[in-house]
C-alpha positions in Angstrom: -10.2 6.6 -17.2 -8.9 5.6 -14.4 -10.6 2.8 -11.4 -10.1 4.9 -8.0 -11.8 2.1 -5.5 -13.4 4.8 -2.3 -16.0 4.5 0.0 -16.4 7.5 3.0 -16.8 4.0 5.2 -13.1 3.9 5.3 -13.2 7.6 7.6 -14.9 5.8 10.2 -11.5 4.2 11.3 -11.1 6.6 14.2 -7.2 6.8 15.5 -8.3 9.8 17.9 -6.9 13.4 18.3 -3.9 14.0 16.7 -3.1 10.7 15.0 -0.9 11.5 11.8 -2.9 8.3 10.5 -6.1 10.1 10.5 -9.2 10.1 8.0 -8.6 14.0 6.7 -5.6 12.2 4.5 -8.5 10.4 2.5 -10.7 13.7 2.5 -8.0 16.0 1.3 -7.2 13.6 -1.5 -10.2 13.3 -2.7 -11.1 16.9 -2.8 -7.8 17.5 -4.8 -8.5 14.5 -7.1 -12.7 15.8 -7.7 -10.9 19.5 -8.3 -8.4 18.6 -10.6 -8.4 19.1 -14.0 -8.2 15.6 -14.6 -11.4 15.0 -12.9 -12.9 13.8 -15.1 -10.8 10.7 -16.0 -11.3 9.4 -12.8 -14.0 6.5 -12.6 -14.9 6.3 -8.7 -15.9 2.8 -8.0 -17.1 1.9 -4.3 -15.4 -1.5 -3.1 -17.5 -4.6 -2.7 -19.5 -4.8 0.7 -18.3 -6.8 3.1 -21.7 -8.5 3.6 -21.5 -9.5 -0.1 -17.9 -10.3 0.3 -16.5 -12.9 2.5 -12.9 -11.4 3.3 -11.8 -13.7 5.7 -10.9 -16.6 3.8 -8.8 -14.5 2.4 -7.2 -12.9 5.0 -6.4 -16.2 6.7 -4.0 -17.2 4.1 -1.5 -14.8 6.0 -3.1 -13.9 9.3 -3.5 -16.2 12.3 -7.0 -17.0 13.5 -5.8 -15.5 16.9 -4.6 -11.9 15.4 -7.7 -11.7 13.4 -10.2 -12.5 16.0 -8.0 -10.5 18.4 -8.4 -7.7 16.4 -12.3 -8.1 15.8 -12.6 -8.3 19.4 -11.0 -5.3 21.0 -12.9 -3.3 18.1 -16.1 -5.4 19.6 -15.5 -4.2 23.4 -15.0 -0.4 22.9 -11.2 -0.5 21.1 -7.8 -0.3 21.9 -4.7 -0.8 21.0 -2.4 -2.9 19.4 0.5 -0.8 20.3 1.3 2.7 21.5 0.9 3.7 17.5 -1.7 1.3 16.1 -5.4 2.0 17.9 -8.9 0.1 17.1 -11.8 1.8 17.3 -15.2 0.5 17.8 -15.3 0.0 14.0 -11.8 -1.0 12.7 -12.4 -4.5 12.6 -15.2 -4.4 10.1 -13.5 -1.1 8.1 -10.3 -3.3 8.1 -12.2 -6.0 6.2 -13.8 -3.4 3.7 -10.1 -2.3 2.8 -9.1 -5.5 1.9 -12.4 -5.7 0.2 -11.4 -2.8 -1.8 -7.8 -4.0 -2.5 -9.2 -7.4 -4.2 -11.8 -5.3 -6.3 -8.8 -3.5 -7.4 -6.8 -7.0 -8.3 -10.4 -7.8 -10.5 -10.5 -4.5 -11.9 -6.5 -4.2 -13.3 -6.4 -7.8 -14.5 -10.0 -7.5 -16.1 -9.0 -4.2 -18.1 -5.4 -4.4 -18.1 -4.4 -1.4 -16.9 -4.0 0.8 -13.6 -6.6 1.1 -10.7 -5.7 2.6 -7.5 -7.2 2.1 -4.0 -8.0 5.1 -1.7 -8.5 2.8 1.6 -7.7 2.9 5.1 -6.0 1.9 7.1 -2.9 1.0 5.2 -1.5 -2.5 5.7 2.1 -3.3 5.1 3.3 -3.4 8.6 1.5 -6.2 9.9 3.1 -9.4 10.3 0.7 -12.7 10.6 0.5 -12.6 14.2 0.3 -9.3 15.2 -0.8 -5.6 13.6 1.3 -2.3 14.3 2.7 0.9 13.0 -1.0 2.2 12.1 -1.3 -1.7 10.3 -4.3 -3.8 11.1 -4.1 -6.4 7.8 -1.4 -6.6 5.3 -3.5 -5.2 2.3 -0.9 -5.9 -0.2 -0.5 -9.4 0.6 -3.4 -10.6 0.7 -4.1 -9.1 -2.7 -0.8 -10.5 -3.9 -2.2 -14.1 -2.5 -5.8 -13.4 -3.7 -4.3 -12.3 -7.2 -2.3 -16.2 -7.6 -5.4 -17.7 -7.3 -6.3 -16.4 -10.6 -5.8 -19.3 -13.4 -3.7 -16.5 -15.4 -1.6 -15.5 -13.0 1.4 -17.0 -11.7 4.1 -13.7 -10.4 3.1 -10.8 -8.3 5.8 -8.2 -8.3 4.9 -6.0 -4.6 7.0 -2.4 -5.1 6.9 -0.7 -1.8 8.0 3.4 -2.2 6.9 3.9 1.2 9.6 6.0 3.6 9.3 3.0 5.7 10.0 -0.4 5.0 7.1 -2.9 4.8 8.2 -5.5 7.1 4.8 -7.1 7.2 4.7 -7.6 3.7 8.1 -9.3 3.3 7.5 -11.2 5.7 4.6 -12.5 5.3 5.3 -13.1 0.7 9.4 -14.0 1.5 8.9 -17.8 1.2 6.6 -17.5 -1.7 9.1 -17.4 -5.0 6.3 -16.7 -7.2 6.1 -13.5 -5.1 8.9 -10.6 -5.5 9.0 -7.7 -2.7 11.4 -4.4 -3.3 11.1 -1.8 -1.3 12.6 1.5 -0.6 12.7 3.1 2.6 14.7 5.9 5.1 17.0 3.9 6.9 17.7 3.9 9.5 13.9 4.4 10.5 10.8 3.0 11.9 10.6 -0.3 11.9 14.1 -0.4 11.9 14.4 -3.6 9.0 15.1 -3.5 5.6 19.0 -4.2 5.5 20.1 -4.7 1.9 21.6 -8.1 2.7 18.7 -9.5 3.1 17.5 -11.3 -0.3 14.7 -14.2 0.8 14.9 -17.9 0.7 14.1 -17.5 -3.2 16.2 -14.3 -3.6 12.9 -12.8 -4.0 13.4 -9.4 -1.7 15.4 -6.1 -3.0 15.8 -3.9 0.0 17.0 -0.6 -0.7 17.8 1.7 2.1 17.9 5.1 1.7 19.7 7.1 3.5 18.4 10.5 5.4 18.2 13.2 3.0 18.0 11.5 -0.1 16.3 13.3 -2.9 14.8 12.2 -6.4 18.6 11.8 -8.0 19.7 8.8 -5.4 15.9 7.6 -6.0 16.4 8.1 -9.8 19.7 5.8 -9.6 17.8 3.1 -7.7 15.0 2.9 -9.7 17.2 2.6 -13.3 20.0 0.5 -11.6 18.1 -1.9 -9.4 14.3 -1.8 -8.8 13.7 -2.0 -13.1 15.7 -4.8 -13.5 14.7 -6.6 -10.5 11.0 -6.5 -11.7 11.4 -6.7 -15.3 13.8 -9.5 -14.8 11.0 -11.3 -12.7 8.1 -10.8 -15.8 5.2 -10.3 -13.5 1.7 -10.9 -14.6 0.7 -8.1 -12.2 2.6 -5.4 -10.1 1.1 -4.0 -6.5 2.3 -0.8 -5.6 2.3 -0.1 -1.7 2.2 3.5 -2.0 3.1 5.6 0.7 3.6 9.7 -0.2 6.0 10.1 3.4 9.0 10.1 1.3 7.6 14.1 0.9 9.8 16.9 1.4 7.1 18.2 3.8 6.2 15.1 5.5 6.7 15.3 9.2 7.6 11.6 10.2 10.1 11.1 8.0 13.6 13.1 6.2 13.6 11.9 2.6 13.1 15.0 -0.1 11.2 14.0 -2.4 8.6 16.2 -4.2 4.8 15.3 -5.5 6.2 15.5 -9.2 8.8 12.5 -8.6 5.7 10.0 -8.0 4.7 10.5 -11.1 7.9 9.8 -12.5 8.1 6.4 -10.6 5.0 5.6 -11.7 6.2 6.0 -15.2 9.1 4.1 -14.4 6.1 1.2 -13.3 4.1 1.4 -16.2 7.6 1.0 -18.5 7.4 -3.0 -17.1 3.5 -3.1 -17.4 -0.1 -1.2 -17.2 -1.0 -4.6 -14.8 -0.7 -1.9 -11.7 -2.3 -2.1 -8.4 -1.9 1.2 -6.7 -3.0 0.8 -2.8 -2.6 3.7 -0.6 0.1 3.3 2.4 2.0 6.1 4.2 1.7 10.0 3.7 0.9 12.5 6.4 1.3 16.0 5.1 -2.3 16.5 3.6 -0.9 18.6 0.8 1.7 16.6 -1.0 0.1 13.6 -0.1 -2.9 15.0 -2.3 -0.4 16.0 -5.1 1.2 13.1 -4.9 -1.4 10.6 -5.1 -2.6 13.1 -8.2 1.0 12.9 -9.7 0.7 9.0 -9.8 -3.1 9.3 -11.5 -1.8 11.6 -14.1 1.0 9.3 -15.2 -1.4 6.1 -15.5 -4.1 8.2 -17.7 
């Protein structure tokens, strides 16, 4: 069995008409997980309420009082924006908090069994920096859980992989001072948000960036999973690995030109469980409904 943390809640973020961000990507995956034949092997777990669950302790440790309450406000007076590509509706603010929610039941649930959980939440989280939320980002889901998880007596390394098509510039740089805190990420480049150069290594040497160029397929993905990302995370020992998983590296996917296929997550996430079953699988990026769904079905199948 498998821990896939869900609530319907997380549908009410409402990005309007047309958004590629939009709640049909959680609805469409979880028809295809509930029709699968593995189905059954799925253990759907609702995250902790928000009212039973102070979040914001938590999300202080690497957002400013001013983004979050900037944030909570604008959802307060009717929504907005935070850019031309990241809105707030009425209820972001407090579905924002029950995502995070969801990604630190999903810390407690893979270092209390062991083995893989994966978070079906929105909206995804790792292009917000501490001051400011964009590219569909409100809060940076994976760090924060990364944070939350090294408060744990047991754990001292958090590995963060990011497969997203884009790179997760929140994330690293919000966890790139932090050495007991490793980021690698692959990502189209050049592309939205325009970072990720493979110079860049952190003040600890902590950050793999691995651009990709426009085109690439699962061979160049292959190579840079057996040449670099493995030894980059095995070398680091983690006592627990996030996964910021984003499906836009799809063939299909209209946002970005990386041709991957649904079956090639699953091999990645083979390649993840080869350095532990200590796997944190939170949903980024992914915007065709289809291979999104197989996709995210690909990466359940390899963890069962």
């Amino acid at each position: 069995m498998i821990p896939v943390i869900y609530s319907e809640e997380f549908l009410k973020h409402d990005t309007g008409s047309f958004h590629p961000e939009c709640p049909q990507r959680l609805t469409a995956i979880v028809k295809t997980l509930k029709e699968s034949t593995m189905a059954k092997s799925i253990n759907w777990q609702l995250p902790t309420d928000i009212n039973h669950r102070n979040v914001l302790p938590f999300i202080e440790k690497v957002h400013t009082p001013d983004y979050i309450n900037g944030v909570k406000n604008i959802a307060s007076n009717g929504g907005g924006r935070l850019d031309s590509d990241t809105p707030v509706s009425p209820l972001s603010y407090e579905i924002a908090l029950l995502a995070v929610s969801a990604w630190l039941d999903g810390v407690d649930e893979v270092l209390n069994t062991s083995n893989p959980a994966f978070v079906l939440a929105r909206p995804p989280g790792h292009h917000a920096i501490s001051e400011r939320g964009m590219g569909f980002c409100l809060f940076s889901n994976a760090a924060i859980a990364a944070y939350y998880a090294l408060e744990k007596s047991d754990i001292n390394k958090v590995a963060i992989l990011d497969w997203d098509v884009h790179h997760g510039n929140g994330t690293e740089s919000i966890i790139q001072s932090n050495a007991n805190i490793r980021y690698c990420s692959t990502h189209q480049y050049p592309c939205y948000p325009g970072t990720g150069e493979a110079s860049y290594g952190g003040k600890w040497e902590n950050i793999l960036n691995i651009p990709m160029i426009p085109g690439s397929s699962f061979n160049e993905y292959k190579v840079a999973f057996e040449s670099k990302i493995i030894p980059f995370l095995e070398g680091f020992q983690p006592d627990l690995l996030i996964v910021s998983a984003g499906y836009d590296g799809n063939r299909d996917d209209p946002l970005a030109d990386i041709n991957l296929l649904p079956q090639d997550y699953g091999v990645f996430t083979d390649y993840c469980l080869g350095i532990t079953r200590k796997i944190l699988f939170g949903l980024e990026g992914g915007y065709d409904l289809q291979s999104l769904s197989d996709s995210v079905l690909a990466t359940i199948a390899s963890c069962l």
